[in-house]
Wavefront OBJ file of the C-alpha trace (Angstrom):
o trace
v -17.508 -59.261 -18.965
v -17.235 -55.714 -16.502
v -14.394 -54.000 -16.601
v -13.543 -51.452 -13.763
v -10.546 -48.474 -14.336
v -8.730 -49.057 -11.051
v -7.097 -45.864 -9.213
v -3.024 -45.689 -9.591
v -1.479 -48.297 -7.351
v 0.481 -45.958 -4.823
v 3.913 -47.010 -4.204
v 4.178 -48.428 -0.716
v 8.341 -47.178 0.032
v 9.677 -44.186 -0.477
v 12.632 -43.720 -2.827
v 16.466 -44.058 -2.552
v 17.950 -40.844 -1.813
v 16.163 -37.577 -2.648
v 12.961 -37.799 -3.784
v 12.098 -36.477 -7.541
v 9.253 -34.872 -9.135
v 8.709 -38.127 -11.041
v 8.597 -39.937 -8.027
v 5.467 -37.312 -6.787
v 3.703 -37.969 -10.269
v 3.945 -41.914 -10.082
v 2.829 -42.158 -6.524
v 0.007 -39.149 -7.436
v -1.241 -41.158 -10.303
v -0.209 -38.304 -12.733
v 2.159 -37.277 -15.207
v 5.646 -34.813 -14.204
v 3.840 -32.029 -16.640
v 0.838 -32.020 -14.115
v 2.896 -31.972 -10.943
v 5.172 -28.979 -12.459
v 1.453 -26.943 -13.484
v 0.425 -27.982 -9.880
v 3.688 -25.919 -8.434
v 3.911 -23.237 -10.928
v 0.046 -22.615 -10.845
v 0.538 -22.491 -14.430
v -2.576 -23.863 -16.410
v -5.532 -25.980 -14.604
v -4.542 -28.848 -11.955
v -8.683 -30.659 -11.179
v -9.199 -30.161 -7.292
v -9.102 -33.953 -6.648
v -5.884 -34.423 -8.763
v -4.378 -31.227 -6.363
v -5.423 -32.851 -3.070
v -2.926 -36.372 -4.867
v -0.567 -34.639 -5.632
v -0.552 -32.610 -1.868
v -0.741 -36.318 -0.255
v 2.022 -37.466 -2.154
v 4.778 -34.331 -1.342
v 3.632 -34.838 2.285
v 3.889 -38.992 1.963
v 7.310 -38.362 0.000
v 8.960 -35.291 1.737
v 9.933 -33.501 -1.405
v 11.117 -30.641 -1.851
v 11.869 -28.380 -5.021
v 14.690 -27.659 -5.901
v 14.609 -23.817 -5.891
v 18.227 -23.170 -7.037
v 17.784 -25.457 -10.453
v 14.441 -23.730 -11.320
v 15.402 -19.978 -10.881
v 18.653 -21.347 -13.009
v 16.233 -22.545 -15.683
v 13.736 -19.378 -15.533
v 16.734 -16.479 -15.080
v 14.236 -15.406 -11.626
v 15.589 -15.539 -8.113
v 12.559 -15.204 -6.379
v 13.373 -12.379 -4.842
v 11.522 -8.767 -4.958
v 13.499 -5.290 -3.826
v 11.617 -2.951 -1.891
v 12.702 0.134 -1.173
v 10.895 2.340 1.196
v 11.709 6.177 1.602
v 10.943 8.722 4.470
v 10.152 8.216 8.009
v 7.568 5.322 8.791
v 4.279 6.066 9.338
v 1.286 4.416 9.319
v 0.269 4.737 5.478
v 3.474 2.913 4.589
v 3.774 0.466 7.437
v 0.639 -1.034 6.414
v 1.843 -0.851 2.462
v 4.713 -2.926 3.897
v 2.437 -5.505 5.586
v 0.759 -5.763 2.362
v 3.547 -6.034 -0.033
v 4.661 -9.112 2.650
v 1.779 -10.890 3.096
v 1.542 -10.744 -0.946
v 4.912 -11.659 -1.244
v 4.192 -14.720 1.506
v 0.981 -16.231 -0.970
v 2.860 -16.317 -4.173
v 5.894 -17.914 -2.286
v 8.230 -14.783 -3.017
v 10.262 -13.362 -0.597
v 10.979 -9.672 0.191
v 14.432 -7.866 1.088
v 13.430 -4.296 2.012
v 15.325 -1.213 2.325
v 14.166 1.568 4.339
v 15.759 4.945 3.729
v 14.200 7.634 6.313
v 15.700 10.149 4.070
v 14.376 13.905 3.266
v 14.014 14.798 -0.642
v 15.860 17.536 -0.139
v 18.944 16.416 1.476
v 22.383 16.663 -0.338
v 22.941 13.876 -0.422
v 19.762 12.008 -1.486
v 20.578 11.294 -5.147
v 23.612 9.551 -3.896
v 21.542 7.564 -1.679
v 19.230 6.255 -3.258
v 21.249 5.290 -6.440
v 23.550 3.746 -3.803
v 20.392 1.743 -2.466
v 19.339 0.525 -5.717
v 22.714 -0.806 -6.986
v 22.672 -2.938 -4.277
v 19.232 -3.910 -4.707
v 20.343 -5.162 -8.604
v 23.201 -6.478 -7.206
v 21.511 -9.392 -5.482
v 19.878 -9.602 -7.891
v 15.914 -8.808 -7.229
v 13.039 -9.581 -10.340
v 11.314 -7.062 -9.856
v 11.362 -3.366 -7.085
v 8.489 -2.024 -5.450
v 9.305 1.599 -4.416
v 7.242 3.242 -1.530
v 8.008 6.649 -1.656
v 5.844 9.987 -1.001
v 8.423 11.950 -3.097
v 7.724 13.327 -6.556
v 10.502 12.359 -9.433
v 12.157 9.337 -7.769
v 10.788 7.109 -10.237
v 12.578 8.963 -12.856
v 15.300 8.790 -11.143
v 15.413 4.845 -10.576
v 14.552 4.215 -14.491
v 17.729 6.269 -15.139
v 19.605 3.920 -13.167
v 17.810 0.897 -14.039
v 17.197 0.784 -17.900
v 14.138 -0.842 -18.788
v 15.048 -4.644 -18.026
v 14.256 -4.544 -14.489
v 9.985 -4.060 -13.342
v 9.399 -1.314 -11.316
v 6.034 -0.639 -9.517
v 5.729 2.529 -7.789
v 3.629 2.982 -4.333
v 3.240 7.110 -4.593
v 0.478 9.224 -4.476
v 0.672 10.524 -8.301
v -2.388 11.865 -10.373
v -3.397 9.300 -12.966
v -0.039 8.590 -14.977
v 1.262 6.190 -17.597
v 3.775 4.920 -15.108
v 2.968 1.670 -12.652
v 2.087 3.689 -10.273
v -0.525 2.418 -7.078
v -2.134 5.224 -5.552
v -4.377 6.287 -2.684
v -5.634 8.757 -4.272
v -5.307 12.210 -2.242
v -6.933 13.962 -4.414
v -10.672 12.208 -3.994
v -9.801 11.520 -0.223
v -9.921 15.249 0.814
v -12.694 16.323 -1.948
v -15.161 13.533 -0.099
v -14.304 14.876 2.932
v -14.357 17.855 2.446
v -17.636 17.808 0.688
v -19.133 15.816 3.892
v -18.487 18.983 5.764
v -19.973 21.451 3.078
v -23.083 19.216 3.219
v -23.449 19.384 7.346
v -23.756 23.116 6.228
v -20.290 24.511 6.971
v -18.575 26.959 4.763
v -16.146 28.265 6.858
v -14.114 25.031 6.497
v -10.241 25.052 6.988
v -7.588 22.683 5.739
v -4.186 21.916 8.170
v -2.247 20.297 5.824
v 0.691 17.539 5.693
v 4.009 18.598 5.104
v 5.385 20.297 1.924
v 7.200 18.372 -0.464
v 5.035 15.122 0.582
v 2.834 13.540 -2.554
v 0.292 12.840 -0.431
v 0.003 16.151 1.212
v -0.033 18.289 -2.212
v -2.689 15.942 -3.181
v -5.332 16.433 -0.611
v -4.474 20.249 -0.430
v -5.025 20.406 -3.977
v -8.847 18.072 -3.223
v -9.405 20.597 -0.985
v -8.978 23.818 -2.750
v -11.264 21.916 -5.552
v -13.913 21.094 -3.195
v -14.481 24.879 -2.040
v -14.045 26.064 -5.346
v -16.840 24.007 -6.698
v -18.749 25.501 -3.702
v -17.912 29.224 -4.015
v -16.286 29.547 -1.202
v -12.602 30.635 -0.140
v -9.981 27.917 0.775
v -7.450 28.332 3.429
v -4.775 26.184 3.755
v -2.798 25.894 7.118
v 0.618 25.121 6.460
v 2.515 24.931 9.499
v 3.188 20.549 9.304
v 7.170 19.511 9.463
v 5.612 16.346 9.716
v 3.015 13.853 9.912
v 2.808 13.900 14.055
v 0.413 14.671 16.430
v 2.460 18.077 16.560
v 2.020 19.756 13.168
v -2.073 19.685 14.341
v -1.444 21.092 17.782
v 0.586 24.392 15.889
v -2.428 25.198 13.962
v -4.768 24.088 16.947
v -2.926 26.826 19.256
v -3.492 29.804 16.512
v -7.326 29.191 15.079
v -10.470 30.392 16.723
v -13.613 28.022 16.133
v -16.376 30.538 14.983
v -14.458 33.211 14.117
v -11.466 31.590 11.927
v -13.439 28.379 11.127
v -16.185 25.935 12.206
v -15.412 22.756 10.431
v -11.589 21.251 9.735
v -10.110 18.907 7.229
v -6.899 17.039 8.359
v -4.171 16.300 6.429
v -3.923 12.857 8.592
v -5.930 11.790 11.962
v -2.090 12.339 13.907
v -2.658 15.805 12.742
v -6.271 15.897 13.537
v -5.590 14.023 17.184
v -2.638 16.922 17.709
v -5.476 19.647 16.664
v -7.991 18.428 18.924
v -5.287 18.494 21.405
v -4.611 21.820 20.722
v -8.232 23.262 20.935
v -9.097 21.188 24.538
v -5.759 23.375 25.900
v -8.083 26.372 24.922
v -11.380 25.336 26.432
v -12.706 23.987 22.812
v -14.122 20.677 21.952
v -15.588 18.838 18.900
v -18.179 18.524 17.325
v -19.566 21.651 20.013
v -17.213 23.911 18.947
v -16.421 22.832 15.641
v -16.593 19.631 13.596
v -13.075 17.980 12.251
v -12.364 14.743 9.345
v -9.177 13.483 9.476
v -7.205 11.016 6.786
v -6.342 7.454 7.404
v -8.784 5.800 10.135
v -5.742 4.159 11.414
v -6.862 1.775 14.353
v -6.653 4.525 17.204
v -9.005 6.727 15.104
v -12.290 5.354 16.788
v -10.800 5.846 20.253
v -10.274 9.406 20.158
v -12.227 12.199 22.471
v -14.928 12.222 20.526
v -14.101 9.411 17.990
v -13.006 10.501 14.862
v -14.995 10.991 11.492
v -12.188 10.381 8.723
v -11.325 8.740 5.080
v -10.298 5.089 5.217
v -8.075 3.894 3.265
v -6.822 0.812 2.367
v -2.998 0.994 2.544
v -2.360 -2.535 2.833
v -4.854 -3.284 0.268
v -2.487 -1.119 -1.774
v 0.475 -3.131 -1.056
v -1.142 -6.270 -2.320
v -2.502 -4.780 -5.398
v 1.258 -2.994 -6.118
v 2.539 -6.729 -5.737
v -0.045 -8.058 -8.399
v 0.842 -5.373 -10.604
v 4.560 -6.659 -10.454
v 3.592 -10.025 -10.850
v 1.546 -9.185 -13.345
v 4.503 -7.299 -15.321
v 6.671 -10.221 -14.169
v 4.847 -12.997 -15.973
v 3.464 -11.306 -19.221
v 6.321 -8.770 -19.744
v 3.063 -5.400 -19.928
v 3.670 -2.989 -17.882
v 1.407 -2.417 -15.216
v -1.254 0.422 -15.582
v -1.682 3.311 -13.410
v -4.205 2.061 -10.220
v -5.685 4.014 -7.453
v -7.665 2.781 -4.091
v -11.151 3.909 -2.988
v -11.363 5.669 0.179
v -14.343 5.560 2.478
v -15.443 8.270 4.345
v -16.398 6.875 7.928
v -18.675 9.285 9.624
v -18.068 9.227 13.620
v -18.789 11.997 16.233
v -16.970 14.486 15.484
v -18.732 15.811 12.907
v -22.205 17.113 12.887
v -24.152 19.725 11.240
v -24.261 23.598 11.594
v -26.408 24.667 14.575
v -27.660 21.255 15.897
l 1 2 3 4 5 6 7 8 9 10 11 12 13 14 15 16 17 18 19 20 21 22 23 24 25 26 27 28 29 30 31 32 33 34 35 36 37 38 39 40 41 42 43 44 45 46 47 48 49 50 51 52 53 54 55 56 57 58 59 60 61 62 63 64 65 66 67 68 69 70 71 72 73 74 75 76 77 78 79 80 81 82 83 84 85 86 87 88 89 90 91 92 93 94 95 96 97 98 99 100 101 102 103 104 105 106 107 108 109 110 111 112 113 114 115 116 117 118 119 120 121 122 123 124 125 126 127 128 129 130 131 132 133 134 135 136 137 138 139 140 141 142 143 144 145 146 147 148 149 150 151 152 153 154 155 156 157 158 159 160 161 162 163 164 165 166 167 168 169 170 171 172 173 174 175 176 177 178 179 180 181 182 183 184 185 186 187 188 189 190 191 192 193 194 195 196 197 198 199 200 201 202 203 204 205 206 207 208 209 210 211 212 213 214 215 216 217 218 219 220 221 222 223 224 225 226 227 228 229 230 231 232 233 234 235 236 237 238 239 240 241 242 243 244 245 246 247 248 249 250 251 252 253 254 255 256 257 258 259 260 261 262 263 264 265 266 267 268 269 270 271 272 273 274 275 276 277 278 279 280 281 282 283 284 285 286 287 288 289 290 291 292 293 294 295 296 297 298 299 300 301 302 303 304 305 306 307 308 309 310 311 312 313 314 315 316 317 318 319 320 321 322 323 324 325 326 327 328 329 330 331 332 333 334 335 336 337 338 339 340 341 342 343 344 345 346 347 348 349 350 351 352 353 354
């Protein structure tokens, strides 16, 4: 005699009243244990048992029931951000990141921007202010984009230990969760790219003082002309990260005589220097070649388009969200983690006396 195993019988009517996870796993063929790994994404679902137990939430309109499962696992699903100092284009694309993260793992962000100055009197106050209310909620876990040194220390004073906290801040390696850029390599690459075109009269207009990011790639800088035997100097006229802090030091150098290649603290900067120079009858890469920081979008549009250092700030908001996660599910803390930036070579750059 053949036997044949028949598929599950799928029920023809949907339930009384509100549909149940049971109800799912009977009309998916399944048990409740493999519909609950199938929403938590804990431990293997097969592909063809997923794509049942998709048909049957979509046959049976259910829904989770979100308040009864962050009950049962102390979470609420929520993350704190909180993002310090004016918006720019580094951290508006770490937001974007950290959202489209938080979107995929079905998390949701509230974000607090504070375009506050590290030195104002009243920043302590502020942020401590900020991050009570963030606990208050309360959040799982707090992602803190900041290009200040010492705030994390001053959040884990506030905080305890109980609470994850994953840092977006341009630190040298550290033992704190801390996602980085990485300044440091960003301005040594670039500057080496100029010291290899055969410049050695190669100037640096920095970022602002008191910026992470800006004591970083001053700091690559100086290490890249070191190595080469030759003398760094630093222009350090930024207030900010605009277009304006380039033009300053584009007003006051002389290609040839001052310099002949520049390294940019960011391509605002570097657009605000080339600004500057074009005022005074000079033009790259004729008069002198120039790498910004960033390759935002606008970057390959400039007059000429600009050679820089990608780098992947959004990718850096995803992999700061991970971290959390990460810390979230296993209880380790997250390790120190930096990006790779790219040096994208454009024209205006080229090398000595071509």
């Amino acid at each position: 005699m053949n036997t044949a195993t028949e598929a599950p019988v799928r029920p023809s009517a949907k339930p009384a009243g509100r549909p149940s996870m049971a109800d799912v796993a009977r009309l998916a063929g399944v048990s409740t244990q493999t519909v609950s790994r199938y929403f938590t994404g804990v431990g293997y679902v097969r592909d063809d048992t997923r794509d049942r137990i998709a048909a049957a939430v979509e046959d049976l309109g259910y829904r989770r029931n979100q308040s009864a499962r962050s009950f049962r696992n102390q979470r609420t699903n929520l993350v704190g951000v909180l993002s310090m100092g004016p918006i720019n284009y580094g951290s508006a694309e770490a937001l974007t990141g950290l959202g489209l993260a938080a979107r995929t793992a079905g998390l949701t962000l509230t974000i607090t921007q504070m375009e506050v100055e590290r030195d104002d009197p009243g920043f302590r106050a502020d942020v401590s202010q900020t991050l009570e209310h963030l606990l208050s909620i309360p959040v799982d876990g707090i992602v803190v984009v900041t290009p200040y040194a010492g705030v994390e220390d001053l959040l884990r004073d506030r905080m305890g230990a109980s609470t994850p906290l994953v840092t977006i801040s341009d630190r040298p390696e550290t033992d704190d969760a801390v996602a980085s850029i990485h300044s440091h390599e960003v301005a040594l690459r670039g500057t080496r790219h100029l010291l290899d075109l055969g410049h050695t009269k190669v100037v640096h207009v920095a970022g602002p003082a008191g910026r992470n990011e800006a004591h970083e790639r001053t700091r690559g800088y100086v290490d890249a002309m070191d190595a080469a035997g030759l003398e760094p100097v630093v222009v350090d006229l930024a207030t900010d990260w605009s277009p304006r802090s380039g033009q300053l030091a584009g007003l006051r150098l002389r290609p040839g005589d001052d310099f002949t290649a520049v390294l940019c603290g960011n391509d605002e900067i570097a657009l605000g220097f080339l600004s500057g120079m074009a005022t005074r009858g000079f033009r790259a890469p004729d008069d002198f070649s120039i790498v910004g920081t960033d390759d935002m979008p606008a970057a390959a549009y400039f007059s000429p388009p600009l050679t820089t250092m990608r780098l992947d700030f959004r990718g850096l908001g995803v992999h700061a969200f991970s971290m959390l996660q990460s810390e979230l599910a296993t209880g380790e803390r997250a390790r120190y983690h930096a990006g790779d930036p790219e040096l994208v070579v454009r024209g205006s750059t080229k090398p000595v006396g071509s």
